[in-house]
C-alpha positions in Angstrom: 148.6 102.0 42.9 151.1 99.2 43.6 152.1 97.4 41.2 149.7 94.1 41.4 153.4 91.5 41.6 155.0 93.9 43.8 156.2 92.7 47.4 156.4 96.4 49.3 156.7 94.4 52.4 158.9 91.4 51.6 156.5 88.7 52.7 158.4 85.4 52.5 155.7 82.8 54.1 154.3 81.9 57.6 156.6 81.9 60.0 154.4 80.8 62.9 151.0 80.3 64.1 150.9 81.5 68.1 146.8 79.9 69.6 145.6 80.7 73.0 143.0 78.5 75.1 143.3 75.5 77.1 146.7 74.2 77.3 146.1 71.3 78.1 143.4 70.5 75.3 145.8 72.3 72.6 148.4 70.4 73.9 146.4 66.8 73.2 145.1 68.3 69.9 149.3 69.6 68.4 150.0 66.6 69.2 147.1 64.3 67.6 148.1 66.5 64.3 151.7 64.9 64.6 153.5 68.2 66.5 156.3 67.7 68.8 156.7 70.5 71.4 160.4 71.1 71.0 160.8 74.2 73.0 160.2 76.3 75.9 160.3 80.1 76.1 163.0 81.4 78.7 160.6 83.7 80.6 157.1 83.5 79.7 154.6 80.7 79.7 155.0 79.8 75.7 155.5 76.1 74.5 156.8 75.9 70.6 155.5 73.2 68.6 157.0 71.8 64.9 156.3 69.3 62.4 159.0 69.6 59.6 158.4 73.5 58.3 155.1 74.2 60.5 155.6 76.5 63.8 153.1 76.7 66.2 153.1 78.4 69.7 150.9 77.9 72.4 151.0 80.5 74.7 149.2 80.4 78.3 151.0 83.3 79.2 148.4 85.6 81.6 148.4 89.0 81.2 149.2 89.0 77.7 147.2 89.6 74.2 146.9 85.8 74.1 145.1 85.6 77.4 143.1 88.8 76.1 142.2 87.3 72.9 140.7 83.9 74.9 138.9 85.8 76.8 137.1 87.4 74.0 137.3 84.2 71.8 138.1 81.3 74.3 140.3 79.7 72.0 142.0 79.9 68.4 144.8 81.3 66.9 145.6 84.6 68.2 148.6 85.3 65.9 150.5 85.0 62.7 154.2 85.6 62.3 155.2 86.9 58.3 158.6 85.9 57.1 159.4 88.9 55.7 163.0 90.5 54.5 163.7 93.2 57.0 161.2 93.4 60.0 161.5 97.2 60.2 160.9 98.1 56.7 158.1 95.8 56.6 156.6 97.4 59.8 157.1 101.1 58.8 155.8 100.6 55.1 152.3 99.2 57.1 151.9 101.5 59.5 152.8 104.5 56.7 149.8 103.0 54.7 147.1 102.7 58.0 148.2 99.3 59.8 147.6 99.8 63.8 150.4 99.5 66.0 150.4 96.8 68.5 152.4 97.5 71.8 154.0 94.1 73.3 155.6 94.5 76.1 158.6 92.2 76.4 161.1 90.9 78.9 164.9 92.1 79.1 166.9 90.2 76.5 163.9 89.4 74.4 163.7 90.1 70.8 161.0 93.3 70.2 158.9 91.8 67.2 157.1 94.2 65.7 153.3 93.7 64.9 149.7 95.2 64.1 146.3 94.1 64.6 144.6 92.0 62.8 141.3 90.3 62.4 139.4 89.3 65.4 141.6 91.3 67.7 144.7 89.4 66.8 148.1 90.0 65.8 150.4 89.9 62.9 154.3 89.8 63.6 156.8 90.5 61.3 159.8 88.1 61.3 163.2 88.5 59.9 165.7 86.2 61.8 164.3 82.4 60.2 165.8 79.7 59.3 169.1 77.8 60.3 170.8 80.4 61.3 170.1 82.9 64.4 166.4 82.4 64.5 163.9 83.8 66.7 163.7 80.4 68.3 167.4 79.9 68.9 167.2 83.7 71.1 163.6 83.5 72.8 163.5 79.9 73.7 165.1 76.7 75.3 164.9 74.0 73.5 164.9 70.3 75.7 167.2 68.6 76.0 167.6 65.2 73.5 164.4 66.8 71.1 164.6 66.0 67.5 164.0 70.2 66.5 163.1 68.6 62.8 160.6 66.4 63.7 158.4 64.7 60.6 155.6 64.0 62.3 152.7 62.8 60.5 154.4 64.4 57.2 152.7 68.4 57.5 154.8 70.1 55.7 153.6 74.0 55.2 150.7 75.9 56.2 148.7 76.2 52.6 146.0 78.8 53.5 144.2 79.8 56.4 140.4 81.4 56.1 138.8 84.6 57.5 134.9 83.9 58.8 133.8 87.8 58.7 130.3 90.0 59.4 128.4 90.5 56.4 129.7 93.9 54.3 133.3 93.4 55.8 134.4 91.3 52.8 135.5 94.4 51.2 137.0 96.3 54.3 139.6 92.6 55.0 139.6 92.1 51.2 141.3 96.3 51.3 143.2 95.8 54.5 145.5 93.0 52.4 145.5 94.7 49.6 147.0 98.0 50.8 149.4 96.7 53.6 150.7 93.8 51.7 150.0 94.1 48.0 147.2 90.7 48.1 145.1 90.3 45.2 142.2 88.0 44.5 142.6 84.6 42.7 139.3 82.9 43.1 135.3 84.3 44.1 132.8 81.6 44.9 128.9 82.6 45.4 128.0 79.3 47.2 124.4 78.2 47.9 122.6 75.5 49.9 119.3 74.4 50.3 119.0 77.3 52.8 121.6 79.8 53.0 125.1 80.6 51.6 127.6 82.4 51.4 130.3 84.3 48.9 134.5 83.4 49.6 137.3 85.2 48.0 140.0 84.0 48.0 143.4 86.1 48.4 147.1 85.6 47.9 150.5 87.3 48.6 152.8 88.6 46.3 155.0 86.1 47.4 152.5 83.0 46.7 152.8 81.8 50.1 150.6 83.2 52.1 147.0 82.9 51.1 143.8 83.9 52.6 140.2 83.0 51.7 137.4 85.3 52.9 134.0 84.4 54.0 131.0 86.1 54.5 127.3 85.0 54.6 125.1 86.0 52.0 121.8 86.7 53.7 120.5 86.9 57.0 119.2 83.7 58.5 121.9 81.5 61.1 123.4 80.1 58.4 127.6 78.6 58.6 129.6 82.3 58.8 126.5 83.5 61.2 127.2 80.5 63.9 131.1 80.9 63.6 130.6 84.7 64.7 128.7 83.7 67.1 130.8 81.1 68.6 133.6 82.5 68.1 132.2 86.1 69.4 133.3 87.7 66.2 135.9 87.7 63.2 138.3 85.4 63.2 140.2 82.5 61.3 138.0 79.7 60.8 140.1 76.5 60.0 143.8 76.4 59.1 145.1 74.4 56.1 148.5 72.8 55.8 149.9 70.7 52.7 151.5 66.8 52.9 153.3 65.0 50.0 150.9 62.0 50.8 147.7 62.9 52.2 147.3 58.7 52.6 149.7 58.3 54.7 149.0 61.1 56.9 145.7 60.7 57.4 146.4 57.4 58.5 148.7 58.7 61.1 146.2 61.7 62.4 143.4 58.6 62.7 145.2 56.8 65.0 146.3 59.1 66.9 142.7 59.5 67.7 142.1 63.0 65.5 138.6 63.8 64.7 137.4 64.1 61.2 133.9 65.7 59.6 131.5 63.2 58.3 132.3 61.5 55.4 130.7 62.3 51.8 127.9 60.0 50.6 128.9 56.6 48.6 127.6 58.5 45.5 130.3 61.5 45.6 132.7 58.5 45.5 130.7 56.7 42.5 130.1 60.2 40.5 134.5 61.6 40.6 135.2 59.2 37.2 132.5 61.2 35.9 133.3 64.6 37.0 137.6 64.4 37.2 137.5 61.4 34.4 141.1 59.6 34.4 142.0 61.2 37.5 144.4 58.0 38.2 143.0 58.2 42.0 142.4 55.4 44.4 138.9 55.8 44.4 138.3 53.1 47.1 141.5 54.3 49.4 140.0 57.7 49.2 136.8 56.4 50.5 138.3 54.4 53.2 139.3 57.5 54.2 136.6 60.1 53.6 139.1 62.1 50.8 138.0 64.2 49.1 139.3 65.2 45.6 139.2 68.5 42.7 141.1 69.5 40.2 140.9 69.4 36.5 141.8 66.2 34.6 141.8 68.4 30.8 143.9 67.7 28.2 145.7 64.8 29.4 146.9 66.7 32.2 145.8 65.8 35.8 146.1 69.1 38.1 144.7 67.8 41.5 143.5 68.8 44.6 142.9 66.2 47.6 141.8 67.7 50.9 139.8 66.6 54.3 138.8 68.7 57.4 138.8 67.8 60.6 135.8 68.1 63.3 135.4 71.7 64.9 139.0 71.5 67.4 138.5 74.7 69.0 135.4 75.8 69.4 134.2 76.6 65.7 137.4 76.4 64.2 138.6 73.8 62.7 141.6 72.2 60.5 141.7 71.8 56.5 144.9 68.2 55.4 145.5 69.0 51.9 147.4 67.4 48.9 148.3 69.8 45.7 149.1 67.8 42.2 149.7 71.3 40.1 146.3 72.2 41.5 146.8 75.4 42.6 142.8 76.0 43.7 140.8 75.7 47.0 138.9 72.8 46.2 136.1 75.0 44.7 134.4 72.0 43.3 133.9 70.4 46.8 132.9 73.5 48.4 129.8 73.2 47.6 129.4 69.3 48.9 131.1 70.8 52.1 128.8 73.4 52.3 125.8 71.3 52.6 127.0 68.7 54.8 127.5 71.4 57.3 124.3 72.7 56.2 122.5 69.4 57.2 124.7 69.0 60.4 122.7 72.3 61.1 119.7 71.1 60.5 119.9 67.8 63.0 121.4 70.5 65.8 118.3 72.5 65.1 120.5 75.4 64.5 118.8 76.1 61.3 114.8 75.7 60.3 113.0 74.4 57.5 111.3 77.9 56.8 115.8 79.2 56.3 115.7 78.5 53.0 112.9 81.3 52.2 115.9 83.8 53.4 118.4 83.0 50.1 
């Protein structure tokens, strides 16, 4: 068995995230979140977006696993790109432990990334050329002309985690796939219940500590959260994306006026009860309620470790986004989930998407 700190595949952090769907709706939305499209690729229809150490690529490219996973899915991310220290190595030492192949064709004077399949059909490339010097971007793409390639943004600075929705009993089989390609291990489990269904969520994370990825899976039968993702989404996928800021304030201030959708606000008494559950916290309380934050953490022992987080309305079909804020906190905002988890539970309710009789079935 590998050793449980070992990195057998070098994983250094996201690279990129590539969606497929509407272009010109993604484009609105990248751009809402404070993107800048900064470059174009040289022979295929691919647009790269940044905001300070976040890549994302739209691709509307026909023909082409991004047009085949929208029309299984519509829209969402098709991709992820892992930094990892030598491409090759990385992509032999998966495939030699049962990672499937996935054949991209490419143009002439393209780089040949390699990847495999992931969940929902979609792919994971390896990616050793990052950074300032003799990137991917620098060979595959044209940047314009006068673009800042550094932009700020709305201050986004890393993608934290990003979350698998998946069929009841496949917890295990993702939980596995991680595991024995990459080396993942489990730092959290939640069993979360409602008033009428729930669900279990554990979460994973690289050797490397970057790359982290929560698994969801409902616990009983009966149309509860997971249940209407899969069948939205028309199976697996990744469910909403989470990246970090050094001042979740200030950034969501930005995001609201560019005209980004948020979920519905927590009740006044979620506000009125935090001194009580996080006492000393040392948080605006009424700032955060302006705003709809919400906060976790542990406030033990004199020593705050703090989680601030919001999620914005379903973007792309039932995926969605996760702005977080780490103080030391190094968790998912397990205290909140719960809170989360019935909101969207009563915004069931009002769609009629759930019935009274539901919560016989937990």
């Amino acid at each position: 068995m590998t050793d449980i700190h070992a990195n057998p595949a070098g994983l250094d952090g996201f690279e990129f995230l590539e969606f497929a769907g509407d272009k010109d709706k993604l484009d609105k939305m990248f751009r809402q979140m404070g993107f800048t499209p900064i470059a174009q690729h040289r022979s295929k229809d691919v647009t790269l977006y940044r905001q300070n150490g976040i890549n994302f690529l739209l691709n509307s490219e026909p023909n082409s696993p991004a047009a085949w996973f929208a029309e299984e899915h519509n829209e969402g991310a098709c991709a992820m790109g892992f930094r990892v220290a030598d491409a090759n190595a990385a992509y032999q030492h998966v495939l030699a432990n049962g990672a499937e192949p996935a054949r991209i064709d490419t143009g002439w004077m393209e780089l040949k990334l390699p990847a495999i399949r992931g969940i929902g059909n979609s792919l994971i490339y390896f990616i050793d050329r990052y950074g300032n010097e003799a990137n991917i971007y620098d060979i595959d793409f044209k940047y314009f002309e006068g673009v800042d390639r550094d932009p700020v943004g709305a201050g986004l600075e890393v993608i934290d985690h990003l979350t698998h929705n998946v069929y009841r009993g496949r917890m295990k089989f993702w939980a596995n796939f991680y595991e024995k390609l990459f080396n993942f291990r489990e730092i959290r489990f939640f069993d979360i219940k409602g008033e009428y269904t729930g669900l279990t969520s554990q979460a994973l994370t690289a050797p490397d500590g970057k790359i982290k990825i929560p698994l969801n899976e409902e616990a009983k039968e009966g149309g509860g959260q997971i249940e209407e993702f899969l069948m939205d989404f028309n199976g697996e996928g990744i469910q909403h994306i989470a990246m970090s800021t050094p001042d979740i304030y200030q950034t969501i201030d930005t995001l609201r006026a560019n005209g980004l959708p948020f979920m519905t606000p927590p009740p006044a008494t979620y506000y009125s009860m935090l001194e009580e559950r996080l006492p000393n916290h040392g948080e605006p309380v009424e700032e955060m309620k302006a705003r709809g934050l919400l906060l976790d953490g542990s406030t033990e022992n004199d020593d705050p470790r703090l989680l601030l987080q919001i999620f914005t309305g379903n973007l792309m079909g039932p995926v969605f986004f996760e702005i977080i804020q780490r103080k030391k906190d190094d968790g998912f905002g397990e205290g909140n989930f719960k809170a989360l988890f019935e909101s969207i539970e009563r915004d069931q309710m009002e769609r009629g998407v759930l019935k009274a009789d539901a919560r016989e079935t937990v």
